[in-house]
C-alpha positions in Angstrom: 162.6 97.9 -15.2 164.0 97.3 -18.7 161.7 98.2 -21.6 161.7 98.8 -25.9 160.9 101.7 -26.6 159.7 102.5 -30.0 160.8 106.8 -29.2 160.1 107.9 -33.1 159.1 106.5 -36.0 162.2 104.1 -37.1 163.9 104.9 -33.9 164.1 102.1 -31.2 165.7 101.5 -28.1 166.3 99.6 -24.6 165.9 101.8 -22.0 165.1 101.4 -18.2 161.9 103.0 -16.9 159.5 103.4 -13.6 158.2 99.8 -12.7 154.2 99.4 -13.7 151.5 99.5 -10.8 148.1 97.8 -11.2 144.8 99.5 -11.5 142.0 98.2 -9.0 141.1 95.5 -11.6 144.9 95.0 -13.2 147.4 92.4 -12.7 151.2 92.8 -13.5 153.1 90.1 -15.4 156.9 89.3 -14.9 157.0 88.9 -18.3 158.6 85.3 -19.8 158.6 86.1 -23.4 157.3 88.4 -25.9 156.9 87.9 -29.6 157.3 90.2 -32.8 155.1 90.6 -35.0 154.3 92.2 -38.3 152.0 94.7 -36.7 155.7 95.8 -34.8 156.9 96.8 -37.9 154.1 99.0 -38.6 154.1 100.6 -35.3 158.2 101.1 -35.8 157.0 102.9 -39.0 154.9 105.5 -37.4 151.2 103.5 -38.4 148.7 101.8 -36.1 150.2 103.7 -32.8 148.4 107.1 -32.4 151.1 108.5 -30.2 154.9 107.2 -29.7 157.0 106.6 -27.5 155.4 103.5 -26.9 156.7 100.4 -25.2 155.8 97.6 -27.9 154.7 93.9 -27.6 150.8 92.5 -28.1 151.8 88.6 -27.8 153.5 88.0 -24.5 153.2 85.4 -21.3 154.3 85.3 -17.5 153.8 84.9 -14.2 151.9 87.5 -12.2 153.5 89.3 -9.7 150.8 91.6 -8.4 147.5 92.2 -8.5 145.1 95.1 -8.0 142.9 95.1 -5.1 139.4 94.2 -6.8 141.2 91.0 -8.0 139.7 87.7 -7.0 140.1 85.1 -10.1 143.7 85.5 -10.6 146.8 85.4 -7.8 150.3 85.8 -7.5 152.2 83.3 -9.3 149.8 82.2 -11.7 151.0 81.4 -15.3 149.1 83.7 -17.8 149.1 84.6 -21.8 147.8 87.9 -22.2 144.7 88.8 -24.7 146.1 92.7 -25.9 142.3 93.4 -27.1 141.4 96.7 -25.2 137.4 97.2 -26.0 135.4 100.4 -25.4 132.7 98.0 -24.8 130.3 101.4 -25.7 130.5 101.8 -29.2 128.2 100.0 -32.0 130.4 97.5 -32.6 131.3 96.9 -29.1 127.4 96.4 -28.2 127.1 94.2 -31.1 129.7 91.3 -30.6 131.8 92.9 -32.6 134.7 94.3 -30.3 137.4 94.1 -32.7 136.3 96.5 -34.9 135.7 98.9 -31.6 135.9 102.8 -32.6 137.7 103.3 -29.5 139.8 100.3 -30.4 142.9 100.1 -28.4 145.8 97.1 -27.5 148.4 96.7 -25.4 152.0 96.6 -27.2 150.1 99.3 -29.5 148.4 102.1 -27.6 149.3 101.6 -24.3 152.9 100.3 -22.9 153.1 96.0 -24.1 155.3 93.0 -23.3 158.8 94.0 -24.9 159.4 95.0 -21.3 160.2 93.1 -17.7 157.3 93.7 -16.7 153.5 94.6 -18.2 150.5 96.0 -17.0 147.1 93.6 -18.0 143.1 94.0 -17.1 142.7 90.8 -14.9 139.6 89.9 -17.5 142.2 89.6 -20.1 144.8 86.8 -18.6 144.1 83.0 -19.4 145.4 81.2 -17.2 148.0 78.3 -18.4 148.1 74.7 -17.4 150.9 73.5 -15.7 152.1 71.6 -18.0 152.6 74.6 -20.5 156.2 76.3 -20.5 155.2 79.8 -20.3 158.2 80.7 -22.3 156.4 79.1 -25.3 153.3 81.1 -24.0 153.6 84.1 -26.3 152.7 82.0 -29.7 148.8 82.0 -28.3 148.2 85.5 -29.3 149.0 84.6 -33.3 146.9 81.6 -32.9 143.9 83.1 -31.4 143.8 85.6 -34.6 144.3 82.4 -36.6 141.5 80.8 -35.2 139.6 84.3 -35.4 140.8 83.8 -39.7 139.1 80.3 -39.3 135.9 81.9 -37.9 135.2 84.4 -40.8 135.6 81.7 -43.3 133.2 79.6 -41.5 134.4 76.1 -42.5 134.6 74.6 -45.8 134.5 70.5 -45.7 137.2 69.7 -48.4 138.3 72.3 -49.6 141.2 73.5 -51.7 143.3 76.0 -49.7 146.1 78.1 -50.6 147.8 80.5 -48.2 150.3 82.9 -49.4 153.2 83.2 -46.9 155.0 80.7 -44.9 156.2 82.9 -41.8 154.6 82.2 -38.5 151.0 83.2 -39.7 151.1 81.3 -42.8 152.2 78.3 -41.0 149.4 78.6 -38.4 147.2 79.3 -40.7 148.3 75.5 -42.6 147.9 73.9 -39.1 144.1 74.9 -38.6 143.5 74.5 -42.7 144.5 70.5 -42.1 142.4 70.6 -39.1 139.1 72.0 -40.0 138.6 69.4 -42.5 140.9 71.2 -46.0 141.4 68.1 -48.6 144.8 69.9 -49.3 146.5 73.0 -48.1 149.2 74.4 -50.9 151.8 77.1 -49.4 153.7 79.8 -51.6 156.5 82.1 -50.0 160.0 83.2 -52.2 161.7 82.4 -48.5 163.1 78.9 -49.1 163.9 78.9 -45.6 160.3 79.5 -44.3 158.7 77.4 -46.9 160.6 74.4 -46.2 159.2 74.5 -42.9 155.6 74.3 -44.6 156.6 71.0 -46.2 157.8 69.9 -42.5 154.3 70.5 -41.1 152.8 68.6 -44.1 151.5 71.0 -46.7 150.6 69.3 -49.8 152.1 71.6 -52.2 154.7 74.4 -51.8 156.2 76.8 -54.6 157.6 80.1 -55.0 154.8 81.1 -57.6 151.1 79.7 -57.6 151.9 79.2 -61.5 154.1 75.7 -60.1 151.4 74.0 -58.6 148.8 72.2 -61.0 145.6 73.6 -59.9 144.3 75.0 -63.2 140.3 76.0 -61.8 141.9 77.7 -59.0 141.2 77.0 -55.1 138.1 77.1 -53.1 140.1 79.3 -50.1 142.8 81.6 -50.8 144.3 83.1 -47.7 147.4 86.0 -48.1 149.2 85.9 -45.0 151.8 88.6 -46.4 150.1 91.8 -46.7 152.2 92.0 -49.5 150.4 93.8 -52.6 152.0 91.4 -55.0 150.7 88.4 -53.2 147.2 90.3 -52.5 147.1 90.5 -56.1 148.0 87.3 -57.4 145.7 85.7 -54.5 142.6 87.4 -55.8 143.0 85.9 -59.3 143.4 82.4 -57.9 140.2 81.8 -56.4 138.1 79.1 -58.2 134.2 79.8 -59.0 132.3 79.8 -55.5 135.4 80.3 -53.5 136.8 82.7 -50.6 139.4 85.0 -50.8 140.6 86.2 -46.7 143.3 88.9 -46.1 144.7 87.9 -43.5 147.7 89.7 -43.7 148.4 93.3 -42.5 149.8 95.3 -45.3 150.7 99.1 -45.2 148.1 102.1 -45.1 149.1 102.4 -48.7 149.0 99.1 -49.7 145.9 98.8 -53.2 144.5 95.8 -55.4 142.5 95.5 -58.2 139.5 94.0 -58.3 137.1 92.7 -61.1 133.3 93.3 -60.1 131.9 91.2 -63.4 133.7 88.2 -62.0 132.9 88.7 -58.2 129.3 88.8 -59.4 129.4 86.2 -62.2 131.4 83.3 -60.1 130.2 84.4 -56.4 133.8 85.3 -55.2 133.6 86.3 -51.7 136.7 88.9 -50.8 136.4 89.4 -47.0 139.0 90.3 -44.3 140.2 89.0 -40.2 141.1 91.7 -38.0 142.9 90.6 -35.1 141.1 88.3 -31.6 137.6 88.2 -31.5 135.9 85.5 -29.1 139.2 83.5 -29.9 142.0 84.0 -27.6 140.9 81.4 -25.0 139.7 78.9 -27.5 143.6 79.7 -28.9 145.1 78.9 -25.6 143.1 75.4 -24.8 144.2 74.3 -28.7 147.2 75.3 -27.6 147.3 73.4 -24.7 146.3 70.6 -26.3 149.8 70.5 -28.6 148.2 71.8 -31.8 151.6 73.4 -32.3 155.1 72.5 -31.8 156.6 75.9 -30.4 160.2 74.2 -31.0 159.1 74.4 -34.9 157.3 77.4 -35.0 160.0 79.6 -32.7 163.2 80.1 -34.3 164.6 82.7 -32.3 165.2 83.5 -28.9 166.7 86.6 -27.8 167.5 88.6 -24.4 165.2 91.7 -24.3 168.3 94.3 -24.4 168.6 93.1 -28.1 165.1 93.7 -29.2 166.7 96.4 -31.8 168.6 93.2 -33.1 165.2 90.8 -33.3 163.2 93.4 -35.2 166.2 93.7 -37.8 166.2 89.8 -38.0 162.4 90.3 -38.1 162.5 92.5 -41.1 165.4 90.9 -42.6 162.8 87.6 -43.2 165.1 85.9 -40.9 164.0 82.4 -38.9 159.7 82.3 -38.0 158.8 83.8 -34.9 161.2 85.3 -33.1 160.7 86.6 -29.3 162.5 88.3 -26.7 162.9 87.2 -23.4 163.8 89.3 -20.8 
């Protein structure tokens, strides 16, 4: 089959290699379409991937083509999206709900071979399968949304609140379509792309700006969400959150990546800084709000390329080019 390959840090390639096999409890997906994400970019940079080569891709959907012999939920020709989570389900964290912070954690598309590939290799457990009336091809936008949802979850709900999210790629914007549907009384959206932000304004964001300093919220907001990983952003977001409020970093920035922080005013206005790391208990509650049209894929997928360019969609990817872009083999 036809597969990326991320060989070396900065160094990618499509390359054919031996067709997968299931394990007793796998299935193997004919892959329909894979998206890129941020966290693609930090495996292409050497981080997050303890060993390379490694076949990328962590949000991806198909239709199974084989399954292992202990099988019995799933069958051939099923339409699945794929949950990439990979629990030890041993550790403290594991044995505490807490499987995304696993210390044995592991994904596919990160430490074992992903969905930026013909075909892919998936635990049977970890396949949700899709209604009928879902075009598979559109599949691969779960994955984002159940981390969204999982963003949603460690803030907990806030009736009326004042939200602003920082970043208007496909994150950002799924992160504006939960914030007007878990009851925000506005939702403001900052990104220097004009091309991504006007998108924002097309999915109904009250407010949207290049700089926080254009919008007229002088107290601040009551959620501030950074969905850059960007330590300019980070930085600025931490400074706009009004007395009582909630700062999330949702965003995956580099190993390097600092911000400042002022203690006196954490304590003194009950600033709450806290952080979403990936799917936890979300990925099938992503899939039936998916299901039930919470997002428009033709708005939220801009790109659509054949798998041999994959080099080509990361370099758009990087580039800031179009909102999610997949590859479809």
């Amino acid at each position: 089959m036809r597969a990326a390959i991320v060989e070396a840090p900065g160094k990618i390639s499509v390359a054919t290699v031996p067709d997968p096999a299931p394990g007793p409890r796998d299935v193997v997906v004919s892959v329909a379409s894979c998206g890129l994400c941020g966290t693609d970019l930090h495996i292409l940079q050497g981080e997050f991937a303890p060993t390379l080569p490694i076949v990328p891709g962590h949000e991806f959907a198909g239709e199974i083509v084989a399954v292992g012999a202990d099988v019995t939920d799933l069958a051939v020709g099923d339409k699945v999206a794929v949950d990439p989570s990979l629990h030890c389900h041993e550790c403290r964290y594991c044995r505490a709900g807490r499987g995304n912070l696993c210390d044995n954690w592991a994904a596919i598309g990160v430490t074992v071979p992903g969905g930026a590939a013909e075909f892919a290799v998936a635990p049977a457990a970890n396949c949700v399968r899709l209604p009928e009336h879902i075009d598979v091809r559109d599949a691969a936008l779960i994955e984002p949304l159940s981390c969204a949802v999982r963003g949603y979850d460690v803030l907990r709900g806030n009736l009326g609140a004042q939200v602003l999210i920082y970043g208007s790629g496909t994150m950002g914007l799924m992160m504006l379509e939960l914030a007007k549907r878990t009851g925000a009384a506005s939702v403001d959206v900052l990104d220097v792309n004009a091309q991504r932000l006007a998108t924002a304004t097309v999915l109904g964001c009250d407010g949207a700006a290049a700089r926080a300093d254009e919008l007229d919220r002088p107290r601040g907001w009551d959620v501030v969400i950074d969905a850059t990983g960007n330590a300019g952003a980070i930085q600025d977001g931490l400074g706009r959150v009004a007395k009582g409020g909630t700062f999330l970093q949702f965003g995956v920035a580099d190993y390097a990546t600092t911000a400042v922080i002022e203690p006196y005013r954490i304590y003194n206005q009950e600033i709450t800084v806290t952080g979403s790391m990936a799917v936890l208990h979300s990925y099938e509650r992503a899939a039936a709000l998916f299901a039930s049209g919470v997002l428009n894929p033709a708005v939220f997928i801009s790109d659509r390329l054949p798998l041999e360019q994959y080099p080509q969609a990361i370099e758009r990817f990087q580039a800031g080019i179009g909102r999610k872009i997949v590859v479809e083999p």
